[in-house]
Backbone of each chain as ProteinMPNN parsed JSONL, in Angstrom:
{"seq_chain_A": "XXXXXXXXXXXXXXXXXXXXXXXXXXXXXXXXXXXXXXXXXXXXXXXXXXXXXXXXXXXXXXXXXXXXXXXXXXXXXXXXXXXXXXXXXXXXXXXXXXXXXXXXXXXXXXXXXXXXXXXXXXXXXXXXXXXX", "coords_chain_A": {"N_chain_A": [[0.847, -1.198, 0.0], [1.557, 1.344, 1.401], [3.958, 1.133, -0.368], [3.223, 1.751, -3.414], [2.239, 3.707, -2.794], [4.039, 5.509, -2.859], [5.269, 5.091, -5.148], [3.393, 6.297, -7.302], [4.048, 9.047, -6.638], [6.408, 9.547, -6.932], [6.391, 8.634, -9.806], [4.824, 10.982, -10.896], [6.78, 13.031, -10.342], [7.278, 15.603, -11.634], [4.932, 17.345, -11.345], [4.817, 17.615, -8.774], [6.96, 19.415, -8.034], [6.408, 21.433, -9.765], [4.104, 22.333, -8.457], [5.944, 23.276, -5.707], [7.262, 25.163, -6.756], [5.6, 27.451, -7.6], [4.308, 27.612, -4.739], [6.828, 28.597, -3.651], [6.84, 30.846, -5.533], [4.152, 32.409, -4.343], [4.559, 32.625, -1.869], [6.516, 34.442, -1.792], [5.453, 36.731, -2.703], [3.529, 37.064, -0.311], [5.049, 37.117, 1.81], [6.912, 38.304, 1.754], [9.105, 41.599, 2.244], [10.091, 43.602, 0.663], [9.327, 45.665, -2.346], [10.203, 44.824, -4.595], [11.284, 42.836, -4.515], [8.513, 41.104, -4.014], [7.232, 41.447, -6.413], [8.788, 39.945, -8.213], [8.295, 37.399, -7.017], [5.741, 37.298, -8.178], [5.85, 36.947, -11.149], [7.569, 34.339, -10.754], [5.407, 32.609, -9.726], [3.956, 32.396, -11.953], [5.055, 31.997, -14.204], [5.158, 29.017, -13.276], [2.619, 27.891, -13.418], [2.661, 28.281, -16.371], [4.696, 26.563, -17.201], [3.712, 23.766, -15.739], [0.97, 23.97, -18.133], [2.626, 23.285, -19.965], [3.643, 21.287, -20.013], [1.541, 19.544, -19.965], [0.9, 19.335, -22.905], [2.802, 17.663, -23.794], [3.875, 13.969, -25.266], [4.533, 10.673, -25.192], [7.16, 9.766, -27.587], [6.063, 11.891, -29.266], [6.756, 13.991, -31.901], [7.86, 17.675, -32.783], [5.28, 19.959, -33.431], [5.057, 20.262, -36.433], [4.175, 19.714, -39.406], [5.55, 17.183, -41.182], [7.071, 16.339, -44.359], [5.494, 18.832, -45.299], [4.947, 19.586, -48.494], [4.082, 17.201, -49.717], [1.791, 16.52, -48.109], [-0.961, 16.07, -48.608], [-0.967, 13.312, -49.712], [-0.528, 11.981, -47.878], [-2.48, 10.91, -44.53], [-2.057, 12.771, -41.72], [-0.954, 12.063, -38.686], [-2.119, 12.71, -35.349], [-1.368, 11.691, -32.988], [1.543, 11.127, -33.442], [2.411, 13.519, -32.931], [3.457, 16.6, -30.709], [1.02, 17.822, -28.175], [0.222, 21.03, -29.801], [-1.555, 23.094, -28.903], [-1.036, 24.067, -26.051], [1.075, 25.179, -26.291], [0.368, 27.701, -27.836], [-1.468, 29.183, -26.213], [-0.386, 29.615, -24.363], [1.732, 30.905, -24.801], [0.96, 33.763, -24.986], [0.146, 33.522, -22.443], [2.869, 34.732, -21.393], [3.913, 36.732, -22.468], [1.535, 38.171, -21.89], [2.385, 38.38, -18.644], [4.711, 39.757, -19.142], [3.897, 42.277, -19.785], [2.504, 42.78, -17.311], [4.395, 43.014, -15.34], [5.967, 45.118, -16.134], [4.208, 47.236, -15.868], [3.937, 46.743, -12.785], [6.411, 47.288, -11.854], [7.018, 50.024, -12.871], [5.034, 51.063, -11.529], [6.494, 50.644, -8.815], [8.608, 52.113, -8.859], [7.178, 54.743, -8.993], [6.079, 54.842, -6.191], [8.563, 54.809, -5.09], [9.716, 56.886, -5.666], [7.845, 58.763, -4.127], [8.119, 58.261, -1.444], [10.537, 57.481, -0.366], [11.327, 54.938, -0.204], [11.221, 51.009, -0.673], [10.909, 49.278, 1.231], [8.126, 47.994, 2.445], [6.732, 47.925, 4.985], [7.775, 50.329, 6.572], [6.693, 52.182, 3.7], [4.324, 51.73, 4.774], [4.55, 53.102, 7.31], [5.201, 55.724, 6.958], [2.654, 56.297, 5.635], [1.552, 56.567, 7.68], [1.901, 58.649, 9.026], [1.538, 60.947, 7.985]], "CA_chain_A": [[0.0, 0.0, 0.0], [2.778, 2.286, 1.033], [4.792, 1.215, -1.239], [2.301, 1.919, -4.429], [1.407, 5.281, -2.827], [5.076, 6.402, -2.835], [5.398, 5.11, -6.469], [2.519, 7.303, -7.857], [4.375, 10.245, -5.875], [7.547, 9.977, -7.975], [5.816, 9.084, -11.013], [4.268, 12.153, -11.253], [7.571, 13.985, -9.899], [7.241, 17.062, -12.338], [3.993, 17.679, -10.862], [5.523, 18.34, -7.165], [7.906, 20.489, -8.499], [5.79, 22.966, -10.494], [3.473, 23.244, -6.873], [6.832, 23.562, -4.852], [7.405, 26.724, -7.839], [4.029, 28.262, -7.492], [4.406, 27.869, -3.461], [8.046, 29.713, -3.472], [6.052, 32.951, -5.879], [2.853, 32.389, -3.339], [5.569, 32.969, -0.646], [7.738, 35.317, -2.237], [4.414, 37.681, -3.086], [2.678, 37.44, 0.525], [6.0, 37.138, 3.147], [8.392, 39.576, 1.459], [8.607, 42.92, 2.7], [10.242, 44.312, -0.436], [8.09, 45.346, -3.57], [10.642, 44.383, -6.166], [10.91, 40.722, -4.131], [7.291, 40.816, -4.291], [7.244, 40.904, -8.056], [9.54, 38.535, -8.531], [7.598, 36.165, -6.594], [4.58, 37.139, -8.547], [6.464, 36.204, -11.962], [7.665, 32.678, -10.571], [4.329, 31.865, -9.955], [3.421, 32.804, -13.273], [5.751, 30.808, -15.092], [5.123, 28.052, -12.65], [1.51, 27.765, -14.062], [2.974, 28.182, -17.669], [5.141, 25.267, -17.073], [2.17, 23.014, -15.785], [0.542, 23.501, -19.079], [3.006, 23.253, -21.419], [4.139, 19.621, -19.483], [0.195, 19.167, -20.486], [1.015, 18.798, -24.136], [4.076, 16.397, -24.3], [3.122, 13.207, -25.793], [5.763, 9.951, -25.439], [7.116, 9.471, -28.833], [5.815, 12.931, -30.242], [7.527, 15.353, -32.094], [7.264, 18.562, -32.957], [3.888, 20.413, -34.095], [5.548, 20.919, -37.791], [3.558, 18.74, -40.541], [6.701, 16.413, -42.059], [7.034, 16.496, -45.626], [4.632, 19.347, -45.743], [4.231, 19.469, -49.648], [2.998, 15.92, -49.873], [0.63, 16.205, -47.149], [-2.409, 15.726, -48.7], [-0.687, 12.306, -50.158], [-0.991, 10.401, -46.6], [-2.96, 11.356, -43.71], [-1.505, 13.383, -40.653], [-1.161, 10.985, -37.672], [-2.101, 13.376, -34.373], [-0.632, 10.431, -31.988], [2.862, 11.679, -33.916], [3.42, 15.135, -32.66], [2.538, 16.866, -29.306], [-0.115, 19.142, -28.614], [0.519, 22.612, -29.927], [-2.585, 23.859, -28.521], [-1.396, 24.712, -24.893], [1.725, 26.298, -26.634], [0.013, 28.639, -28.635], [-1.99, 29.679, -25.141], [0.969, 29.742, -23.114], [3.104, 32.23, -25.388], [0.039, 34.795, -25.091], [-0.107, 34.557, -21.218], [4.249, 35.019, -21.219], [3.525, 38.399, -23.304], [0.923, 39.438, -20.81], [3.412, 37.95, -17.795], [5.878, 40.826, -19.12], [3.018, 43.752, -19.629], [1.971, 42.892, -15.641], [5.988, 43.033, -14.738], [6.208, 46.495, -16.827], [3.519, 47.976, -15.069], [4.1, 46.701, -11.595], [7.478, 48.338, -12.039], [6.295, 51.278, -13.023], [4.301, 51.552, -9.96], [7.389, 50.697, -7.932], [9.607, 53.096, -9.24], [6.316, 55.96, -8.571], [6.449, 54.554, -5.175], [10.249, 54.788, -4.286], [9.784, 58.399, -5.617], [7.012, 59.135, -3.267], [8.109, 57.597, -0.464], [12.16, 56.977, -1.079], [12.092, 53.36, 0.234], [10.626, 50.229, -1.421], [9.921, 48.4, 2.2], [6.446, 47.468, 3.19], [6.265, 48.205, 6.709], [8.807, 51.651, 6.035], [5.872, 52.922, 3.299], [2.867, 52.197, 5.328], [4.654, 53.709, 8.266], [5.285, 56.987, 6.23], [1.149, 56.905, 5.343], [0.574, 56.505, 8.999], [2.698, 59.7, 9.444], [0.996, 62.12, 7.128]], "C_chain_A": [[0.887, 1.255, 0.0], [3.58, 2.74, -0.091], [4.21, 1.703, -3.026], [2.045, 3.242, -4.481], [3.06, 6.064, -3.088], [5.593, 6.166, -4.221], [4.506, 6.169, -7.611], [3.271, 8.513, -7.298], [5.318, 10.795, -6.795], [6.991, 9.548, -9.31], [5.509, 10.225, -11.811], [5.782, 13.285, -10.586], [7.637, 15.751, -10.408], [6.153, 18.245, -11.893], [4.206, 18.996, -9.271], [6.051, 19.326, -8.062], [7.321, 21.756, -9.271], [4.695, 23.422, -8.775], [4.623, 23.566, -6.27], [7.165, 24.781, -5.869], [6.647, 27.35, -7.259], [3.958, 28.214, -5.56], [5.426, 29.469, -2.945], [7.46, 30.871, -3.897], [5.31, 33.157, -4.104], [3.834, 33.097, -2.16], [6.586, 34.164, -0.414], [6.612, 36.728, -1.858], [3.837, 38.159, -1.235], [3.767, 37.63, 1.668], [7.086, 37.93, 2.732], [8.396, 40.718, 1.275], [8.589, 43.848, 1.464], [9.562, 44.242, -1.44], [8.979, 44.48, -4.685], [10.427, 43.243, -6.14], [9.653, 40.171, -4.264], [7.006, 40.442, -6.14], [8.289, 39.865, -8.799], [8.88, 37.116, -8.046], [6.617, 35.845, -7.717], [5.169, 36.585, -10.162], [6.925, 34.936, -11.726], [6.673, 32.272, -10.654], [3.716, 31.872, -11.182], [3.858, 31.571, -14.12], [5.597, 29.122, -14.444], [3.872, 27.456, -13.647], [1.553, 27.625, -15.493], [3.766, 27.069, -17.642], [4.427, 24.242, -17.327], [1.33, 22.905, -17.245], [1.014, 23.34, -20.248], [3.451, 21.784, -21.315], [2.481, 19.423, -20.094], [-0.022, 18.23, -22.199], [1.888, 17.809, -24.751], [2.974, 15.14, -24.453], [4.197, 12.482, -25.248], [5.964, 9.667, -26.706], [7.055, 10.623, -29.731], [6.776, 13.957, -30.66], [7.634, 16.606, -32.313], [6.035, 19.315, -33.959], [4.544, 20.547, -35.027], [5.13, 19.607, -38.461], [4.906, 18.335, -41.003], [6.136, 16.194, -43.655], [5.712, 17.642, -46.459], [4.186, 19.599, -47.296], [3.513, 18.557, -50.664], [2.312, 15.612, -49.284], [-0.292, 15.844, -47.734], [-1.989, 14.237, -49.63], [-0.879, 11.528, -48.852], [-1.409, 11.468, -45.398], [-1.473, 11.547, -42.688], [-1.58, 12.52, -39.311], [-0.975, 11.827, -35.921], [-1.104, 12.398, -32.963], [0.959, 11.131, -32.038], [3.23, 12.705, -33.028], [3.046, 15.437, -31.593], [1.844, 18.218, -30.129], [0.272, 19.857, -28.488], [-0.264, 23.606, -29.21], [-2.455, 24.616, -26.907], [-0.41, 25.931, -24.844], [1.47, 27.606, -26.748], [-0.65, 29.511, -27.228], [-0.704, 30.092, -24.148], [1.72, 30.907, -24.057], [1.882, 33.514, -25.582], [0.278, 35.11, -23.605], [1.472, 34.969, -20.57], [3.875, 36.561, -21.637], [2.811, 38.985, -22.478], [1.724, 39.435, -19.36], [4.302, 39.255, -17.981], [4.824, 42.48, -19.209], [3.194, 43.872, -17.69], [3.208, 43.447, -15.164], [6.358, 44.663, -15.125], [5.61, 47.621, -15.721], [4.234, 48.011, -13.527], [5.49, 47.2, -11.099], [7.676, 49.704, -11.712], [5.896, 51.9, -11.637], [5.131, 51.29, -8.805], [7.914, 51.776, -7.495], [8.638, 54.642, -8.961], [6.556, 55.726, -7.009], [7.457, 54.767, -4.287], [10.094, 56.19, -4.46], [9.135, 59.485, -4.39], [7.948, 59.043, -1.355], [9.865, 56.899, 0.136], [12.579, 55.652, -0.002], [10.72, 52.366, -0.565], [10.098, 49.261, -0.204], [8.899, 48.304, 2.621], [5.912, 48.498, 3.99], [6.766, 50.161, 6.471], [7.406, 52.333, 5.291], [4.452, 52.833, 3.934], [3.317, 53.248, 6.544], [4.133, 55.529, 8.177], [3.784, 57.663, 5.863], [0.746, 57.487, 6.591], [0.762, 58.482, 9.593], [1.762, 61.11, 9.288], [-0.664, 62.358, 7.911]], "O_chain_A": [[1.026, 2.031, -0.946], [3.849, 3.829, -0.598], [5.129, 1.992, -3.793], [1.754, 3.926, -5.463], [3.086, 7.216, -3.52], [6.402, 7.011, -4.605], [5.032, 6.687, -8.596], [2.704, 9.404, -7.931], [5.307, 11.903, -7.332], [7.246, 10.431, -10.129], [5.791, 10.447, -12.989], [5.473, 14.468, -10.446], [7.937, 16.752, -9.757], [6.271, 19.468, -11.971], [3.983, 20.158, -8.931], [5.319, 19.986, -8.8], [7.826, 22.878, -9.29], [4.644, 24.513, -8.207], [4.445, 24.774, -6.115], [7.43, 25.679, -5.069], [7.028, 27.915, -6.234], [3.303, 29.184, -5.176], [5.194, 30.547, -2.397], [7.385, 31.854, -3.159], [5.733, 33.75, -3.111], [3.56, 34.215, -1.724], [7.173, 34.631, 0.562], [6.849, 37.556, -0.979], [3.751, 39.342, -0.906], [3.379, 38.367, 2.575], [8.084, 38.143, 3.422], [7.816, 41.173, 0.288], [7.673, 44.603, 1.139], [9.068, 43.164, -1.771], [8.506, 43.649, -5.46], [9.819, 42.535, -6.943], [9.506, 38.988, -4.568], [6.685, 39.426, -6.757], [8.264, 39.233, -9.855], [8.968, 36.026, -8.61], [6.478, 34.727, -8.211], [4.731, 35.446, -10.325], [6.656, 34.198, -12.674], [6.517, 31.462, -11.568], [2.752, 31.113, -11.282], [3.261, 30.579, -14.537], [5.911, 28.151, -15.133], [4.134, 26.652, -14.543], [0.666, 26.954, -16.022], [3.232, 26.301, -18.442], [4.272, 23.71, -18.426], [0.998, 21.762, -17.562], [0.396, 23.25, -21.309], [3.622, 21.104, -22.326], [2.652, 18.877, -21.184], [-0.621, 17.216, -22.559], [1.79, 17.27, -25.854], [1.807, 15.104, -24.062], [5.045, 13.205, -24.726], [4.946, 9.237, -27.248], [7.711, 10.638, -30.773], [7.462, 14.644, -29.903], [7.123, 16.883, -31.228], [6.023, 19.132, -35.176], [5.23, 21.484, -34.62], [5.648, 18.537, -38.141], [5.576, 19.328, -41.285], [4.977, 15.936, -43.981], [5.18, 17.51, -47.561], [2.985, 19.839, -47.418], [2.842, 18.727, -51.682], [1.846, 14.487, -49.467], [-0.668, 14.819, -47.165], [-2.903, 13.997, -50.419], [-1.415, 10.42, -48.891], [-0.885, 12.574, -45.263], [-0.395, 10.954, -42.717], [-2.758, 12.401, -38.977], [0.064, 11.643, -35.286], [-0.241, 12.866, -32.22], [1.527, 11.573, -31.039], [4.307, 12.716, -32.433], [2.187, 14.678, -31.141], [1.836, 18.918, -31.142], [0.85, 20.074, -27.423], [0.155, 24.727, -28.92], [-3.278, 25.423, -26.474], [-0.468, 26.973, -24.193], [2.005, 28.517, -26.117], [-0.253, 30.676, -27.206], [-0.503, 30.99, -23.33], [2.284, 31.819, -23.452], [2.11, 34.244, -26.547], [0.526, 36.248, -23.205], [1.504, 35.458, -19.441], [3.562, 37.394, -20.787], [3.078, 40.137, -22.135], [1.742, 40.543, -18.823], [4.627, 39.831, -16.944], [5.157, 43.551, -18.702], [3.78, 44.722, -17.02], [3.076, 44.476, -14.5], [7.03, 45.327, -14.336], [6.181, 48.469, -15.034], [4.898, 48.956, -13.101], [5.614, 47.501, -9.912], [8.21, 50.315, -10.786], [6.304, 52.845, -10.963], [4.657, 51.636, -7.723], [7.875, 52.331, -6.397], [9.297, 55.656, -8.732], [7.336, 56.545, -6.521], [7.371, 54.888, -3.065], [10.313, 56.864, -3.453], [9.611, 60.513, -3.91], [8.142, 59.876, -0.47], [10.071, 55.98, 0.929], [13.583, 55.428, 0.674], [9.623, 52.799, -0.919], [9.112, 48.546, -0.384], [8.918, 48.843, 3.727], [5.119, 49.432, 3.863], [5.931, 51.034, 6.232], [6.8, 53.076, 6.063], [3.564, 53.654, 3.705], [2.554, 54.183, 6.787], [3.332, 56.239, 8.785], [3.539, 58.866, 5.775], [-0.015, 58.438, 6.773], [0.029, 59.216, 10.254], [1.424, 61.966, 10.105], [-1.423, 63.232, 7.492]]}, "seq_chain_B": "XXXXXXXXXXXXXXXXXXXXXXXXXXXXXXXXXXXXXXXXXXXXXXXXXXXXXXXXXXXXXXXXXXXXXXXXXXXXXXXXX", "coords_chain_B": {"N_chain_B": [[11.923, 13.321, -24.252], [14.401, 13.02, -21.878], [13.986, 12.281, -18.711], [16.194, 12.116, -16.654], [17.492, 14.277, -17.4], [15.746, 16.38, -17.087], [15.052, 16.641, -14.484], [17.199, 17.244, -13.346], [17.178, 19.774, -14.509], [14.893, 21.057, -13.408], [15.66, 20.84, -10.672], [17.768, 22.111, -10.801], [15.925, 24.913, -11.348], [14.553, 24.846, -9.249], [16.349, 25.753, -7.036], [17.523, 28.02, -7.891], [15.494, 29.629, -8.55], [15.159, 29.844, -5.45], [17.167, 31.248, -4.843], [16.946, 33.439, -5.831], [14.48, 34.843, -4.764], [15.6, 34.962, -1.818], [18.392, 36.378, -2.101], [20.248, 39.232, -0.628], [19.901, 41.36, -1.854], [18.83, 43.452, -4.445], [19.809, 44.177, -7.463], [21.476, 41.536, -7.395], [18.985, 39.563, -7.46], [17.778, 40.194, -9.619], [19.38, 39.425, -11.558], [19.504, 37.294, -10.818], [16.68, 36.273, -11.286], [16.992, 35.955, -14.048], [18.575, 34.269, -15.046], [16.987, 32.475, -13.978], [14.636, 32.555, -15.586], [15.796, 31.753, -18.329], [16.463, 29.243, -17.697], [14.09, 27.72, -17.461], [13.327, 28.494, -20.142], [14.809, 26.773, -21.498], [14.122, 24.296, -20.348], [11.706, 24.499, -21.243], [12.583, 24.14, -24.213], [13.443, 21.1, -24.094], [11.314, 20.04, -23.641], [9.842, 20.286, -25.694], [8.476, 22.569, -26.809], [9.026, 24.757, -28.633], [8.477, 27.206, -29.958], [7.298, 28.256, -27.505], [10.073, 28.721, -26.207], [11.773, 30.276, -27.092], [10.345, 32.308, -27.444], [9.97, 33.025, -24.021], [12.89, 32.826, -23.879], [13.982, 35.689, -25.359], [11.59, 37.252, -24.634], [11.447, 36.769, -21.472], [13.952, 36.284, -20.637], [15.271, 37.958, -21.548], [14.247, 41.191, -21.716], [12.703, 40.88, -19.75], [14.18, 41.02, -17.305], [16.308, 43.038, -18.083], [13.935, 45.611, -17.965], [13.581, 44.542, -15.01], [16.64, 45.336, -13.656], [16.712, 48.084, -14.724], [14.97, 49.476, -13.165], [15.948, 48.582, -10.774], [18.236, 50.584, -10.634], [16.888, 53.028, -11.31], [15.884, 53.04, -8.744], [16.667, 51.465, -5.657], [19.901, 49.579, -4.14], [19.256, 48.798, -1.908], [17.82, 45.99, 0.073], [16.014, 44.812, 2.58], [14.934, 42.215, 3.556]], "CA_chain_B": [[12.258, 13.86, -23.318], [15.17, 12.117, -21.089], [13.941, 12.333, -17.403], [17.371, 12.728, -15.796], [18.226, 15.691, -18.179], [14.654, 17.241, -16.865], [14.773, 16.518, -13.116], [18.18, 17.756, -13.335], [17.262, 21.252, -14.753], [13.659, 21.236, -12.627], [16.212, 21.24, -9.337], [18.035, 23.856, -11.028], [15.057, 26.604, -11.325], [14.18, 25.486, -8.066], [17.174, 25.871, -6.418], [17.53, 29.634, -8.289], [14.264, 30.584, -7.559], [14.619, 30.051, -4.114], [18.058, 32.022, -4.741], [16.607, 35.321, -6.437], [14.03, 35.362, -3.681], [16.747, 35.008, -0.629], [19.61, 37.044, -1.855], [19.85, 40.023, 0.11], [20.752, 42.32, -2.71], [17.965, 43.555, -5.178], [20.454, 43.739, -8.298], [21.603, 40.002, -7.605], [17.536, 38.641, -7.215], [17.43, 40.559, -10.97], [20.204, 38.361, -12.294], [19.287, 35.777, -10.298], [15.859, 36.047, -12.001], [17.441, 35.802, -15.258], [19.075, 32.883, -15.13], [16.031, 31.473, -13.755], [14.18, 32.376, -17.274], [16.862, 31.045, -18.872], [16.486, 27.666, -17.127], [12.806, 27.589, -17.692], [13.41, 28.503, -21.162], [15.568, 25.55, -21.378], [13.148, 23.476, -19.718], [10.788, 23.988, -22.533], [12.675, 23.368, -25.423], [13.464, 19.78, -23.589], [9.681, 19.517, -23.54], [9.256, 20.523, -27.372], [7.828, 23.789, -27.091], [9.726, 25.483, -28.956], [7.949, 28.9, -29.8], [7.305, 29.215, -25.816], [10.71, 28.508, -25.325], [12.252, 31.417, -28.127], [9.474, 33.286, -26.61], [10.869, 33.017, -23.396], [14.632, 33.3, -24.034], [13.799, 36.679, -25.456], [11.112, 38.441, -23.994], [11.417, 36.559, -20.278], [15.466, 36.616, -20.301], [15.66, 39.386, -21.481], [13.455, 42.208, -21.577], [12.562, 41.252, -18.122], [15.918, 41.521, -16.731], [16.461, 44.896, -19.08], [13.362, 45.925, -17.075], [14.233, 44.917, -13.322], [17.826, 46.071, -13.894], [16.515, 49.798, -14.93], [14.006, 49.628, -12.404], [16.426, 49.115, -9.392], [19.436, 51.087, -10.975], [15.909, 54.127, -10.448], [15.52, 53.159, -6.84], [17.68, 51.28, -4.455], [19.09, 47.95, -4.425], [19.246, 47.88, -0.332], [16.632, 45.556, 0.868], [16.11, 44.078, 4.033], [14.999, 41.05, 3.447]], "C_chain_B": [[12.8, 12.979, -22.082], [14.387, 12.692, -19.206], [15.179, 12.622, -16.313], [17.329, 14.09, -16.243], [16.625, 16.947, -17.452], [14.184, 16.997, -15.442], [16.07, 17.314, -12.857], [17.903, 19.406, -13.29], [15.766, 22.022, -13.87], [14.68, 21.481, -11.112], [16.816, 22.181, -9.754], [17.693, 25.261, -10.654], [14.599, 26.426, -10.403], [15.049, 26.23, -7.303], [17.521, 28.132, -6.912], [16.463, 30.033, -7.699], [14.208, 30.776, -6.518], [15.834, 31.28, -3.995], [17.562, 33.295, -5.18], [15.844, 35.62, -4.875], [14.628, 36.147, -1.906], [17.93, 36.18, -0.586], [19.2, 38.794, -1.34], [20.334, 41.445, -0.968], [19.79, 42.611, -3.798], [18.968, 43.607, -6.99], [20.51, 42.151, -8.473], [20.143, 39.475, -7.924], [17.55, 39.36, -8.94], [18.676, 39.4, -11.509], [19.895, 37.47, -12.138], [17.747, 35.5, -11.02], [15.975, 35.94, -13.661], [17.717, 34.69, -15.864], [18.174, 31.625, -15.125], [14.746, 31.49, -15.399], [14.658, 32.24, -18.514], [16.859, 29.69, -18.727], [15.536, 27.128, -17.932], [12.485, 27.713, -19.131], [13.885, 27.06, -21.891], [15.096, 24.073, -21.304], [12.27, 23.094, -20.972], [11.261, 23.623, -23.937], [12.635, 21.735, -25.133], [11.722, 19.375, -24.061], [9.234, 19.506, -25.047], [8.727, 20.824, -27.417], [8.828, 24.765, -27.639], [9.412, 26.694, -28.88], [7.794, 29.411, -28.511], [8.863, 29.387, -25.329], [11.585, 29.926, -26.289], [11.651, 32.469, -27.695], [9.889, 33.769, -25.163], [11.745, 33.511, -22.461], [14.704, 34.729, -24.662], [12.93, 37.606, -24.937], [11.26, 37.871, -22.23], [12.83, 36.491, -19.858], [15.912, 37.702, -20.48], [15.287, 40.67, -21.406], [12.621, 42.378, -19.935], [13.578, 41.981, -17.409], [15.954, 42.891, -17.016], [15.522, 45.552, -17.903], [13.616, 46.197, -15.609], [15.728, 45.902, -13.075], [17.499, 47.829, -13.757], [15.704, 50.255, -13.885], [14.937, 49.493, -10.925], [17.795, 50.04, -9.288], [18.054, 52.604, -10.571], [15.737, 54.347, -9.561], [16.575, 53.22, -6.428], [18.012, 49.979, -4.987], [19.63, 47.287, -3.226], [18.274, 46.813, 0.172], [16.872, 44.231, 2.056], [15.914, 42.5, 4.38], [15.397, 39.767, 2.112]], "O_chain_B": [[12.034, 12.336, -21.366], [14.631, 13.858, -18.897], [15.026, 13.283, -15.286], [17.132, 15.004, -15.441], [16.705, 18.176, -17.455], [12.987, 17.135, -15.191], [15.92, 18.178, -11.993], [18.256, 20.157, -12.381], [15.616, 23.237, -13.738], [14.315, 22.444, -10.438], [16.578, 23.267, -9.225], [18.288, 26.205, -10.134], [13.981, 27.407, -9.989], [14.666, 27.314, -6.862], [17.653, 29.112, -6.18], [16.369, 30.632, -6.628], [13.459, 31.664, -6.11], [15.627, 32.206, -3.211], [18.035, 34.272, -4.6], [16.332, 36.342, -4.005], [14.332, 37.129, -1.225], [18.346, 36.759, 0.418], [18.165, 39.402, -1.612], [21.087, 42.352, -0.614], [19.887, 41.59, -4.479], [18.482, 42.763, -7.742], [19.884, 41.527, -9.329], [20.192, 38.771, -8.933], [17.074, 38.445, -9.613], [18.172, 38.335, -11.866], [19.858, 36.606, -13.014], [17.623, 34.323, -11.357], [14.974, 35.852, -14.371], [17.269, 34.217, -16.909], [18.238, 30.521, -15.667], [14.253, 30.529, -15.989], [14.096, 32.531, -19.57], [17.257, 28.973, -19.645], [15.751, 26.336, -18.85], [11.466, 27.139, -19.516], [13.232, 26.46, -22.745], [15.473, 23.064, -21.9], [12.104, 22.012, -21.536], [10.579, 22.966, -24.724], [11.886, 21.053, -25.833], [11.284, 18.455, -24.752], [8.352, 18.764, -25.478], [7.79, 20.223, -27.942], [9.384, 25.552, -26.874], [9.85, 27.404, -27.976], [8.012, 30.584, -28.21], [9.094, 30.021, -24.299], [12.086, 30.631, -25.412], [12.252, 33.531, -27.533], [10.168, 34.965, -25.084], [11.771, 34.066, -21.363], [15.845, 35.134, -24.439], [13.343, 38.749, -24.741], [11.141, 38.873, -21.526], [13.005, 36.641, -18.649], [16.731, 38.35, -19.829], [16.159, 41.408, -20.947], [12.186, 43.327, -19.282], [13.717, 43.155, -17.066], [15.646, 43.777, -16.218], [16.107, 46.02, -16.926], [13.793, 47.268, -15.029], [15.79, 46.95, -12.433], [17.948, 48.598, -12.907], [15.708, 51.465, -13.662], [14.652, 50.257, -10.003], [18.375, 50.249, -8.222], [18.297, 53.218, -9.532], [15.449, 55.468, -9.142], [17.392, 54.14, -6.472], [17.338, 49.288, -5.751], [20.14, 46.175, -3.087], [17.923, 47.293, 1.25], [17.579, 43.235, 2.213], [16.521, 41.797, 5.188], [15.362, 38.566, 2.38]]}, "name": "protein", "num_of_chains": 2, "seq": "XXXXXXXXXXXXXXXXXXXXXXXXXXXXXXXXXXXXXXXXXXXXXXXXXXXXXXXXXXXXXXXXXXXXXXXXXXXXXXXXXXXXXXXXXXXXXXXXXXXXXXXXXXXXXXXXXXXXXXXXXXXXXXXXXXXXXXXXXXXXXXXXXXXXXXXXXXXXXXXXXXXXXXXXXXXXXXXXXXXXXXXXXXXXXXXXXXXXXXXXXXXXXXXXXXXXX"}
């Protein structure tokens, strides 16, 4: 029984490892005083989640989404089994692109922040609200 | 996709990630986040994503970085924790 449950555990090893990712952001984002460390967290977790579904599309055996001998295709059928799925790719390189807008911004609003306030610590800029 | 070669580079970006977060130096956690979308880049060609992984190695290695970099070279890069 044990022994079965600790085989399914490492089976799936890639699995752990993208939650132990997405923990470290989760952790980075809610227990770290600094904003920049904060956005850095919030990008790990990001990519953590982009990971997760791009492991979604591997196949065993498959190769890449690119039709082989594309100008005799329509001479023998396309065999989907063959290649992996492209489909979580194509989703995943949209939410990387918005991954770097969010990072732009949240920047942005750092760097207004440090101006305001000329420190980037937590506790330090609420203090400074409490002040005013 | 070899399983050593991708448990190998999965302890990698953990082992960074936990390093950008930790280092006490806001410059270093920008390099150190570099490397780590570099890894992860890495990661996915292994997987045979290519376009995410070109995708990436250019806008997540680098235009991030470019970003944090300019962004704490504006501030500070004391931080406390």
């Amino acid at each position: 029984m044990m022994g079965e449950f600790m085989q399914a555990v490492i089976a799936k090893y890639n699995y752990w490892i993208y939650i132990t990712l997405m923990m470290i952001g989760l952790y980075a984002m809610i227990a770290k005083n600094n904003l920049i460390k904060k956005i850095v967290g919030m990008n790990i977790f990001q990519t953590a989640i982009i990971l997760f579904y791009v492991s979604i599309g591997v196949k065993k055996g498959g190769t890449l989404p690119i039709v082989e001998h594309g100008h005799g295709a329509h001479a023998h059928a396309v065999h989907a089994a063959d290649y992996l799925n492209p489909l979580p790719h194509v989703l995943m390189l949209t939410a990387i692109v918005v991954s770097v807008a969010t990072l732009g911004v949240a920047l942005a609003l750092g760097v207004k922040v440090y101006r305001e306030y000329q420190t980037l610590e937590e506790d330090e800029i609420l203090a400074r609200i409490r002040e005013k | 996709m070899l399983w050593q070669l991708d448990l190998a580079v999965l302890t990698l970006v953990v082992v960074v990630g936990i390093g950008s977060i930790m280092v006490k130096d806001l410059l270093g956690a920008a390099i150190m986040f570099g490397a780590y979308s570099f890894l992860m880049c890495l990661l996915w060609s292994i997987m045979g994503a290519v376009d995410v992984a070109f995708t990436e190695a250019s806008v997540g290695a680098g235009v991030s970085t470019v970003f944090f970099v300019a962004a704490v070279f504006r501030t500070t890069r004391r931080t406390k924790d």
